[in-house]
Backbone bond lengths (Angstrom), bond angles and torsions (degrees), N, CA, C in turn:
res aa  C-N    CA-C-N  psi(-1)  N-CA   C-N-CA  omega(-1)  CA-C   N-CA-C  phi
1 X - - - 1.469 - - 1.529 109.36 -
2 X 1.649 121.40 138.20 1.692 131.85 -177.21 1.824 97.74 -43.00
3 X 1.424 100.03 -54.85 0.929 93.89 -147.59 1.864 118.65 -86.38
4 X 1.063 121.44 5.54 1.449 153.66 -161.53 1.936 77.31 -107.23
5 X 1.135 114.96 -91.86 1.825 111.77 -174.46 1.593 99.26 -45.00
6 X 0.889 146.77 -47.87 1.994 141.38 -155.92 1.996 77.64 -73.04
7 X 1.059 131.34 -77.00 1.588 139.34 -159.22 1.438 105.09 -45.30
8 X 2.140 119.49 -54.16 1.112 96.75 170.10 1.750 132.02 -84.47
9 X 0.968 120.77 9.21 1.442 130.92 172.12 1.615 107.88 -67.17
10 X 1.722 100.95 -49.00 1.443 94.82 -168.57 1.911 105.13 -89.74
11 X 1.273 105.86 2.37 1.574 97.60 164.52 1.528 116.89 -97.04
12 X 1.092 106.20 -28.76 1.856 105.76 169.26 1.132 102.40 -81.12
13 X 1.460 140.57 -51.44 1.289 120.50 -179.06 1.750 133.11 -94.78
14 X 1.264 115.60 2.58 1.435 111.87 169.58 1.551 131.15 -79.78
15 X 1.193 145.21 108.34 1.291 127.28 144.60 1.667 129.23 10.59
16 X 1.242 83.66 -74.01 1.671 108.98 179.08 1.973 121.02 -104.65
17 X 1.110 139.59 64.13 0.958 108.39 -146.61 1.474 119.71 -104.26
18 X 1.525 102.49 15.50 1.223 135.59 143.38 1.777 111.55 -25.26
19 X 1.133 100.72 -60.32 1.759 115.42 -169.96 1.355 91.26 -66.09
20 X 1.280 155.35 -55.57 1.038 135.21 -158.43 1.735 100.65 -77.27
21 X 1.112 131.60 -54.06 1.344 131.29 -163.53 1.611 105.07 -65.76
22 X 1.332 114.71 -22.56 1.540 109.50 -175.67 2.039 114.80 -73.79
23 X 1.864 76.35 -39.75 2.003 101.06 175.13 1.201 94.79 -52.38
24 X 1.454 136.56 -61.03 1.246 178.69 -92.41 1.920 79.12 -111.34
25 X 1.264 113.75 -107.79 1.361 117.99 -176.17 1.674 126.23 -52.95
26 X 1.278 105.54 28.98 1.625 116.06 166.43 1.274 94.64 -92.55
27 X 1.512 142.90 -21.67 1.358 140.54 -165.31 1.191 96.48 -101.75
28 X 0.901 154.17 16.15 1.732 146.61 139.45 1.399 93.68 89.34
29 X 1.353 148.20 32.68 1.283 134.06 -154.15 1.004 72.27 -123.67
30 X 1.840 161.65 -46.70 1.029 119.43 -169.75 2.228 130.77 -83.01
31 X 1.344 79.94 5.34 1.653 90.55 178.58 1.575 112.08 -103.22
32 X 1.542 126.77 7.96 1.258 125.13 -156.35 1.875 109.35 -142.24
33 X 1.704 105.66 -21.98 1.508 117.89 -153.23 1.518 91.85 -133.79
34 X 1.249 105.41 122.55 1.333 136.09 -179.66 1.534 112.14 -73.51
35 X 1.041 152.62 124.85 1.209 115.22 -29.26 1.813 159.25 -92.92
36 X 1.800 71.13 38.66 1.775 76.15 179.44 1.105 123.98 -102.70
37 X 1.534 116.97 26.95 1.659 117.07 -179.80 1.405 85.47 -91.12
38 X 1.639 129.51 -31.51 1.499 100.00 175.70 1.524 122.92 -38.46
39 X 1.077 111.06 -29.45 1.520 115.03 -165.75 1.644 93.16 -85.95
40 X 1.464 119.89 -50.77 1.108 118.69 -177.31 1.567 118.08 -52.86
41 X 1.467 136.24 -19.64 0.962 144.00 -172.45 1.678 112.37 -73.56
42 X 1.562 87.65 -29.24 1.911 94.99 173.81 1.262 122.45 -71.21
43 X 1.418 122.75 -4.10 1.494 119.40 169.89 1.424 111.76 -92.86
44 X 1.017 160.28 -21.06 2.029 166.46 112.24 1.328 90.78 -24.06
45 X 1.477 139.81 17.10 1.678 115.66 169.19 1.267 100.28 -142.14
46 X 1.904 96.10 122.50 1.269 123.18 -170.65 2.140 95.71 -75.88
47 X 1.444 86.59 157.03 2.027 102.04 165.21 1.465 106.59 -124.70
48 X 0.820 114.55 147.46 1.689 131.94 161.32 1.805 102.16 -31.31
49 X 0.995 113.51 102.56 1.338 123.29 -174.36 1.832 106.76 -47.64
50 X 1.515 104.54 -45.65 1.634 114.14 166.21 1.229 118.98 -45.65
51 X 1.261 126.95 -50.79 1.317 147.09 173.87 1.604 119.01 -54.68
52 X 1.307 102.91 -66.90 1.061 124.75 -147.51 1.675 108.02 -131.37
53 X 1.161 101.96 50.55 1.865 106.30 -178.77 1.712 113.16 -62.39
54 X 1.144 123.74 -5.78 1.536 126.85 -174.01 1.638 93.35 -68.72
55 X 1.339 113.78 -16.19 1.452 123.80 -157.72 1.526 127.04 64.14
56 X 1.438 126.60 -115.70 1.570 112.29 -173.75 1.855 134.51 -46.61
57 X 1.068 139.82 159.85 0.969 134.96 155.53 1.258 128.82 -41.35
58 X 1.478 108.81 -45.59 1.359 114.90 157.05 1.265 127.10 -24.08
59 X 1.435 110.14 -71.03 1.647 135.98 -175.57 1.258 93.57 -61.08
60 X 1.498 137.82 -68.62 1.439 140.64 -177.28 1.549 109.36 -38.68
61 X 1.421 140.41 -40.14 1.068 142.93 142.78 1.065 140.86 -61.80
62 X 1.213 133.59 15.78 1.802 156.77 163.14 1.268 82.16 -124.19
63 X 1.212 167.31 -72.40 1.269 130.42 -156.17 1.847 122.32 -73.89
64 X 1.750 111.43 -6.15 1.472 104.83 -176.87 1.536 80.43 -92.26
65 X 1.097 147.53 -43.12 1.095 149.99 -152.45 1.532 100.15 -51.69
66 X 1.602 122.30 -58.29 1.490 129.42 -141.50 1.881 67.63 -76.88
67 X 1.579 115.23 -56.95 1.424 101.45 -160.47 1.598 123.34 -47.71
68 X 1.005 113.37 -27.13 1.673 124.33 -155.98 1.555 80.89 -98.46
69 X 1.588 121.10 -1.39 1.721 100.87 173.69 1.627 100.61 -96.99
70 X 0.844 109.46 -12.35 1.913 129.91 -170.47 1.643 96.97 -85.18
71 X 1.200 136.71 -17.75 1.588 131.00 -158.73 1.360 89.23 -143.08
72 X 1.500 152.13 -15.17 1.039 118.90 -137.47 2.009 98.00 -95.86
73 X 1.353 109.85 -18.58 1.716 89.15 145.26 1.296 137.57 -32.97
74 X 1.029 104.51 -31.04 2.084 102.82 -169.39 1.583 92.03 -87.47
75 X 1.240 120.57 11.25 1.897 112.05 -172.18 1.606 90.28 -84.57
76 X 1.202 119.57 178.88 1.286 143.04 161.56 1.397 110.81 -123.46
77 X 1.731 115.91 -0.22 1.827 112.92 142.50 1.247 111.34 -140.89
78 X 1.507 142.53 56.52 1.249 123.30 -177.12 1.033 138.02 2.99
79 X 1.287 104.13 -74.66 1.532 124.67 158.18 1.401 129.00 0.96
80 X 1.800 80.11 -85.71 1.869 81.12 178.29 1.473 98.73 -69.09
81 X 1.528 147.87 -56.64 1.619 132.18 172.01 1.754 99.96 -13.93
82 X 0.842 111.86 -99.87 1.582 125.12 -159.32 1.868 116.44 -40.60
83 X 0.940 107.17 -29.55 1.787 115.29 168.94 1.750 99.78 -90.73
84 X 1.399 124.14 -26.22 1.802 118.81 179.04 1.617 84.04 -75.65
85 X 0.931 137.14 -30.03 1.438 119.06 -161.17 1.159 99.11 -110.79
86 X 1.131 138.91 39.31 1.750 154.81 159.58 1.256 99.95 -108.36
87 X 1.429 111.93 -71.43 1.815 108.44 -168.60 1.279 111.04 -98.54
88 X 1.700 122.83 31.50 1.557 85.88 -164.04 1.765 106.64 -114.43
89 X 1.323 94.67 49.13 1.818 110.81 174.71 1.771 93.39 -137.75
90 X 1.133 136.21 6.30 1.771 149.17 -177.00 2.249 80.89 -42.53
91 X 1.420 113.22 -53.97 1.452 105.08 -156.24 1.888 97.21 -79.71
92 X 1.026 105.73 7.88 1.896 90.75 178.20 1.467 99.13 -75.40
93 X 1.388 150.58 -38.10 0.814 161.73 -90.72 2.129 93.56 -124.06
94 X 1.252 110.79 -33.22 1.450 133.30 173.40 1.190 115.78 -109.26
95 X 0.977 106.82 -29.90 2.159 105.49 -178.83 1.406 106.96 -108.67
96 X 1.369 127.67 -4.21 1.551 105.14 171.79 1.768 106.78 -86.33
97 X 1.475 91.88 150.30 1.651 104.52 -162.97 1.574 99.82 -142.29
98 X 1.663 129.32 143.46 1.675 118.12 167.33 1.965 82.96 -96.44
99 X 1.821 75.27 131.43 2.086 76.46 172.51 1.961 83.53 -139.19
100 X 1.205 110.34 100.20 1.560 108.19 151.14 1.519 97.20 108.44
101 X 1.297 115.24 3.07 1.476 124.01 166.50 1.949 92.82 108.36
102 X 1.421 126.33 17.79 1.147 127.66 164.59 0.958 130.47 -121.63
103 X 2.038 129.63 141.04 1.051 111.61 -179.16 1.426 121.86 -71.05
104 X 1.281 121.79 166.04 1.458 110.35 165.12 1.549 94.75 -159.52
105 X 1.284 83.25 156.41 2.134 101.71 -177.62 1.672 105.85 -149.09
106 X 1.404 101.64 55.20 1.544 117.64 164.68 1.698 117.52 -49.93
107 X 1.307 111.78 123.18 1.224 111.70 173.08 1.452 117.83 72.06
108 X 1.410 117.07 18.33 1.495 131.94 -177.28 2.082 100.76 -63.58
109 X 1.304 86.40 -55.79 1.741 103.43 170.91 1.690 98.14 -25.17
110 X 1.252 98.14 -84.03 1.545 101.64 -171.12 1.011 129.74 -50.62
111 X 1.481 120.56 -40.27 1.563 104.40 163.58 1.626 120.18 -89.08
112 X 0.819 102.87 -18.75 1.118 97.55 172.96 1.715 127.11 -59.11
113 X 1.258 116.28 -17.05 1.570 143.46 142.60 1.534 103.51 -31.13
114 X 1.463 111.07 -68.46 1.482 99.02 -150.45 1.914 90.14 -103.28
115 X 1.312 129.97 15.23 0.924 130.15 144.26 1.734 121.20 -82.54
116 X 0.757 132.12 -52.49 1.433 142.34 138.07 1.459 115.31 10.57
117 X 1.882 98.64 -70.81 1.808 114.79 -173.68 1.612 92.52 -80.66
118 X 1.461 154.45 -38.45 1.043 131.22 -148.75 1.728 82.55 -85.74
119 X 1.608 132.46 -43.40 1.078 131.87 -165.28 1.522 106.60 -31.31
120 X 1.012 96.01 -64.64 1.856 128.77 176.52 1.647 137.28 -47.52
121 X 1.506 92.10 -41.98 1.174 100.42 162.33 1.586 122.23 -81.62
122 X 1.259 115.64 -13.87 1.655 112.88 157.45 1.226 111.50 -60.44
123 X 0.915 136.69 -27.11 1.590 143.39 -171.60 1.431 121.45 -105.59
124 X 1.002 122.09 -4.78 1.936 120.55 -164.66 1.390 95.44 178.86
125 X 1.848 91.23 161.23 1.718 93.13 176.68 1.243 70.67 -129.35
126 X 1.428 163.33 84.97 0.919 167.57 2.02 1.814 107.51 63.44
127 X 1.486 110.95 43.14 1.538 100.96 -155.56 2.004 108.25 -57.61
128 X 1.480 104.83 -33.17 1.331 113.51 -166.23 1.202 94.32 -88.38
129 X 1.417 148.38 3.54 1.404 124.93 160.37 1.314 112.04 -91.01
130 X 1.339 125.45 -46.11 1.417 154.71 146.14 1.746 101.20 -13.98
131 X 1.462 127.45 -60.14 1.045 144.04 -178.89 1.866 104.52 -63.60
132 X 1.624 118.95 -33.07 1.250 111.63 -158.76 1.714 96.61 -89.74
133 X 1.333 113.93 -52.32 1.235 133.68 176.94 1.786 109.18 -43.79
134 X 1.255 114.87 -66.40 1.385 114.05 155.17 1.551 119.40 -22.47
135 X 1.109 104.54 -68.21 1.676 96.40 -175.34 1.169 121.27 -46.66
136 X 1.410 104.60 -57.16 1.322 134.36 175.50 1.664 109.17 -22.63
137 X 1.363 96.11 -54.96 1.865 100.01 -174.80 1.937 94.28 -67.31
138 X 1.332 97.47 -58.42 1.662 96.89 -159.76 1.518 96.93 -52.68
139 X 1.337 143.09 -8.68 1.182 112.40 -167.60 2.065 102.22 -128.08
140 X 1.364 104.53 28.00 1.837 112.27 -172.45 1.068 113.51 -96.84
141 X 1.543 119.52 8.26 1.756 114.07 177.60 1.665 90.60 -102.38
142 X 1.279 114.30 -19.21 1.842 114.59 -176.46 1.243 103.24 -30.03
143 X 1.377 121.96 -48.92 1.772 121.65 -160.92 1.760 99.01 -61.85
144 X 1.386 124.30 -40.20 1.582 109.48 -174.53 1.806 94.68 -67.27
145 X 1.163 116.52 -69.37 1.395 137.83 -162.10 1.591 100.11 -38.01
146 X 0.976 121.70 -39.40 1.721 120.15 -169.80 1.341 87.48 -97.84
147 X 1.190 147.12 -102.75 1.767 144.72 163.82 1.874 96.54 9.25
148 X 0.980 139.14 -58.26 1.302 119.74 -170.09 1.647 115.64 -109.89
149 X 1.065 100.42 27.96 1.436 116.77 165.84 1.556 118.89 62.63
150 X 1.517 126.62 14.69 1.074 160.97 -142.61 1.623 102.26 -83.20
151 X 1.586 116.50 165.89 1.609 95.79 -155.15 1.844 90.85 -108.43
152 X 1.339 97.09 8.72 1.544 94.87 -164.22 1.848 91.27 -100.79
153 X 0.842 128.10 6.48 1.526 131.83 166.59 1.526 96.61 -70.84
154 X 1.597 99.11 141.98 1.486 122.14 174.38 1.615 102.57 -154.18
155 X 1.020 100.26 91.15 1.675 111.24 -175.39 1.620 103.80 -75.74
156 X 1.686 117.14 -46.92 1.664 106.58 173.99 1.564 123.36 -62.72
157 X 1.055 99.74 -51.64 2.007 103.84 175.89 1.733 98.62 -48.97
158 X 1.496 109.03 -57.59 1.566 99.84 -162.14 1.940 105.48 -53.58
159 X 1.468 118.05 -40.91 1.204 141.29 -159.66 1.961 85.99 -57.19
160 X 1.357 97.37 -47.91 1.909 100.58 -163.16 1.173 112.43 -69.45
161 X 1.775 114.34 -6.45 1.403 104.78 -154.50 2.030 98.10 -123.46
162 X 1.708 109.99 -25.98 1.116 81.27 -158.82 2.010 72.01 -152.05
163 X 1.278 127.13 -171.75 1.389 138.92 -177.88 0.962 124.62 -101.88
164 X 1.405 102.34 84.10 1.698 106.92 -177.91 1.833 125.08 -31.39
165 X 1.212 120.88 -20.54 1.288 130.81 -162.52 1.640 83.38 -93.51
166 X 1.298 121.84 -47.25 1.647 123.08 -162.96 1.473 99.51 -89.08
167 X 1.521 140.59 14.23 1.334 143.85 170.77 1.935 102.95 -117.06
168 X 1.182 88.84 -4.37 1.586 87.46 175.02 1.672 98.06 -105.71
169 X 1.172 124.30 -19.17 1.237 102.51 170.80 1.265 124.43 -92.48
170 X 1.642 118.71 -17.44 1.149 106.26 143.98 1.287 136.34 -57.90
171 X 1.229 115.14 -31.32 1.530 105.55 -170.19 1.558 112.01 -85.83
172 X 1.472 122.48 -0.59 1.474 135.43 -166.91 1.992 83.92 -83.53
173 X 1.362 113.12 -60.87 1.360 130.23 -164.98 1.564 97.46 -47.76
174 X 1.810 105.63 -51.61 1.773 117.63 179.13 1.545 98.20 -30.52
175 X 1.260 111.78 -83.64 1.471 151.56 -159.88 1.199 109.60 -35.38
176 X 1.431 102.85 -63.46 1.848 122.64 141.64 1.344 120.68 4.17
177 X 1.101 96.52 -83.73 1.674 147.63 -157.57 1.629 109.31 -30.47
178 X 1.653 124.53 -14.80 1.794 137.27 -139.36 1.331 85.56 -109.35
179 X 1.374 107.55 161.60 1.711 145.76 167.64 1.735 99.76 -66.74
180 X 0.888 117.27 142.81 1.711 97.63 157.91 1.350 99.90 104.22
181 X 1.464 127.71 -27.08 1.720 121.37 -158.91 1.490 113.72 -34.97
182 X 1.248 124.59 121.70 1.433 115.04 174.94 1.700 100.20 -107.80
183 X 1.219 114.30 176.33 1.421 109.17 157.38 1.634 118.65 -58.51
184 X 1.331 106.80 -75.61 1.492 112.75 -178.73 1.513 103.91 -32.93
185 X 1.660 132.80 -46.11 1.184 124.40 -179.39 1.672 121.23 -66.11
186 X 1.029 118.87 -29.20 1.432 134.16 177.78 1.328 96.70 -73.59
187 X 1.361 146.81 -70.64 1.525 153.52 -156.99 1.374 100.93 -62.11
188 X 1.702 107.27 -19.47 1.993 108.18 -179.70 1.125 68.76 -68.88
189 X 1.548 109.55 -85.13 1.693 112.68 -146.06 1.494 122.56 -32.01
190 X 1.136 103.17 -42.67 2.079 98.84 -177.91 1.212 98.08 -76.08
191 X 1.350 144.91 28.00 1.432 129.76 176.03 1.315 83.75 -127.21
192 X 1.349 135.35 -44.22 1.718 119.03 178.15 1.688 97.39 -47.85
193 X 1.077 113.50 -71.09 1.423 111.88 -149.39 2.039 104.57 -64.62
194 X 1.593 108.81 1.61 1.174 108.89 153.42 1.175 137.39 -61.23
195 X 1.298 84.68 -55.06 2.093 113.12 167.55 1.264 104.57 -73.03
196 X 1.380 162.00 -28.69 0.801 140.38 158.86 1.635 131.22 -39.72
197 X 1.822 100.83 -66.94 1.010 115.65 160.97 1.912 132.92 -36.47
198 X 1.490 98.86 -48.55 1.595 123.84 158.53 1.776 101.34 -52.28
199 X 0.815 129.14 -23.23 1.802 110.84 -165.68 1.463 88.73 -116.58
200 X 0.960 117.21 -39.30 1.893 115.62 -178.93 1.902 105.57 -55.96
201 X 1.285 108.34 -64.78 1.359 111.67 170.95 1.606 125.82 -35.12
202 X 1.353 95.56 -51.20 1.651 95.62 163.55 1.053 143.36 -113.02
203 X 1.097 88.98 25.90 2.059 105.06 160.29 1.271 78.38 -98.20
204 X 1.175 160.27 -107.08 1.835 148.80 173.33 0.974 116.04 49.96
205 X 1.409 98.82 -86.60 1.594 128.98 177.80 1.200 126.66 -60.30
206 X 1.390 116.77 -43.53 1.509 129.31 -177.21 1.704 102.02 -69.74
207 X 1.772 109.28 -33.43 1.603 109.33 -169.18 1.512 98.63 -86.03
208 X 1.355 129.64 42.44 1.337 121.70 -175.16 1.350 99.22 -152.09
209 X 1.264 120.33 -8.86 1.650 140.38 170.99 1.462 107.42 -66.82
């Protein structure tokens, strides 16, 4: 499909590839054309202003994007990196809710998985890339969840399904991703996704003991 080749050209090959997707949604194609209002749905979804001062989801996704175009050498598939960091907030769009005067987008991960593969399968029969990219989303909040010792961490399932080393670079790009970046805030972030990596490895090791 045109438009499946025009999207990955400008994510493997742009700098910025932000600029194209923003040019990109002056043509109403993502509020009108199936399936890119999924994407279009991320601009109507507010973030935790604390969190997420860039404001919409939208914006939060053009900024992992430009990052994951800045790193996506160190992948061992670009590819799937650079399309996981396109859709892999597709489930905020249904699960964010204000409950108690906070945002929250519980369980976005998960659907956002099988939003992800239908995204995809409009576009490619690509079943095993389709399949890698998928995971990819369902398993990119792991870096908070394991980092904060959280009960919704599953370091073996994620380990069986997708590359822990290639879910840390998404989630470094996630992390990335905010309004506000300072240094001191960035130098947290590359030290979470240190410790992450550090606790994944040896739950590894220890589950092979």
């Amino acid at each position: 499909m045109q438009t499946f080749i025009e999207f990955d050209a400008h994510l493997m090959n742009d700098k910025k590839p932000s600029n194209y997707f923003l040019e990109l949604s002056k043509t109403g194609i993502f509020e009108v054309k199936y399936p890119y209002t999924l994407l279009g749905d991320l601009m109507k979804v507010p973030q935790s202003p604390k969190h997420h001062p860039e404001g919409s989801a939208w914006n939060h996704t053009m900024l992992v994007l430009d990052n994951a175009g800045e790193i996506k050498h160190l992948s061992q598939n670009p590819k799937v990196l650079m399309w996981s960091a396109l859709l892999h907030d597709l489930g905020k769009a249904s699960t964010t809710k204000l409950t108690k005067g906070r945002i929250t987008s519980y369980d976005h991960d998960k659907l956002g998985e099988r939003l992800a593969e239908k995204f995809l399968k409009e576009l490619t029969g690509d079943d095993e890339f389709i399949k890698q990219v998928s995971k990819m989303v369902r398993w990119h909040m792991q870096i908070l969840f394991v980092t904060k010792g959280l009960p919704f961490a599953d370091i073996r399932k994620m380990a069986s399904e997708v590359s822990i080393d290639e879910v840390a670079l998404l989630g470094l790009c996630d992390r990335l991703g905010r309004g506000n970046m300072t240094l001191d805030k960035r130098l947290e972030e590359e030290k979470s996704i240190v410790i992450f990596l550090e606790k994944c490895h040896k739950y590894l090791v220890e589950a092979k003991t």
